[in-house]
N, C-alpha and C positions, 0 to 999 in steps of 0.2 A: 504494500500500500504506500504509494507516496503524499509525501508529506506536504500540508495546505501553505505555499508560502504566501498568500494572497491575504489583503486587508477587507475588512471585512468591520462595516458602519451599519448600526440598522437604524432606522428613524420610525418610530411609533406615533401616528396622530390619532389624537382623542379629542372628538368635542366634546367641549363643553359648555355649558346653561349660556346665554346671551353671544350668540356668534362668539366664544371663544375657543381658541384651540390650545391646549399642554401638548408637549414636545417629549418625548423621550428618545434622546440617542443616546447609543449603546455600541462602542468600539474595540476593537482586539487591545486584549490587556498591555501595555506598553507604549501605547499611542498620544504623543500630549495633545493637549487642549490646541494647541498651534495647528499640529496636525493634520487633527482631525477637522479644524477649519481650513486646511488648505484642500483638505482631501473634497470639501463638500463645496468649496468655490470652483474649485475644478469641474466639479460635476454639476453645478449650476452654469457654470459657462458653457458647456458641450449641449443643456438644453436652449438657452439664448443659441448657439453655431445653429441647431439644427432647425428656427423657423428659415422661410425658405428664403429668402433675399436680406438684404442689408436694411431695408425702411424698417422691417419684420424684429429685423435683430437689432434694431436700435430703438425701438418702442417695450419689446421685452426688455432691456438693461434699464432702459429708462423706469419701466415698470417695478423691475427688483429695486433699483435705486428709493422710489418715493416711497416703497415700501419697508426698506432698513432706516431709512429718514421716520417715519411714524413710529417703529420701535424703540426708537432712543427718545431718551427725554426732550431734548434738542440738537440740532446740528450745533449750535454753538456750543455747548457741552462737548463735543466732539470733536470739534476745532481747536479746544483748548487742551484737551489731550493729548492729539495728534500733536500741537504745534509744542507741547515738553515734551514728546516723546523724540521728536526731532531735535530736539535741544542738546538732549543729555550729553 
C-alpha cells in the first residue's frame, strides 16, 4: 500500500438561524495557519481562472474582494495592520 503524500483540507458548512453560516476547517496535522490559507487562496483562485473570459474573472475577484471587505470590521482596521506589518 503506498503511502498518502497529499494534503488534505476539508471545509464543513452549517447554516445557521438568520442567513448565517459557521465554518469548520479541518487540515493534515502539521499544517500552519499560513498554510493552510495559502492552500485555500490557491484554490479560490483556480475557481475565479475557471469563469470563462476575463470580464467573468474580474467580476468574481471583485466579488470575493467586497466580500472579505464585509468580514472584517473595516478596511481601515486592515490598513493599519498591513501598513506595521510592512514596517517591522
Amino acid at each position: 500500500m503506498s503511502e498518502d503524500l497529499g494534503v488534505r483540507i476539508t471545509i464543513e458548512v452549517i447554516e445557521e438561524e438568520g442567513d448565517r453560516f459557521d465554518y469548520n476547517i479541518s487540515a493534515n496535522s502539521g499544517l500552519t495557519l499560513e498554510e493552510v490559507r495559502a492552500i485555500l487562496a490557491g484554490a479560490l483562485s483556480i475557481t475565479i481562472l475557471g469563469e470563462p473570459d476575463p470580464p467573468s474573472q474580474a467580476e468574481a475577484l471583485s466579488n470575493v474582494i467586497d466580500y472579505l471587505e464585509t468580514e472584517f470590521v473595516s478596511t481601515t482596521e486592515m490598513n493599519i495592520v498591513l501598513t506595521k506589518k510592512e514596517g517591522e
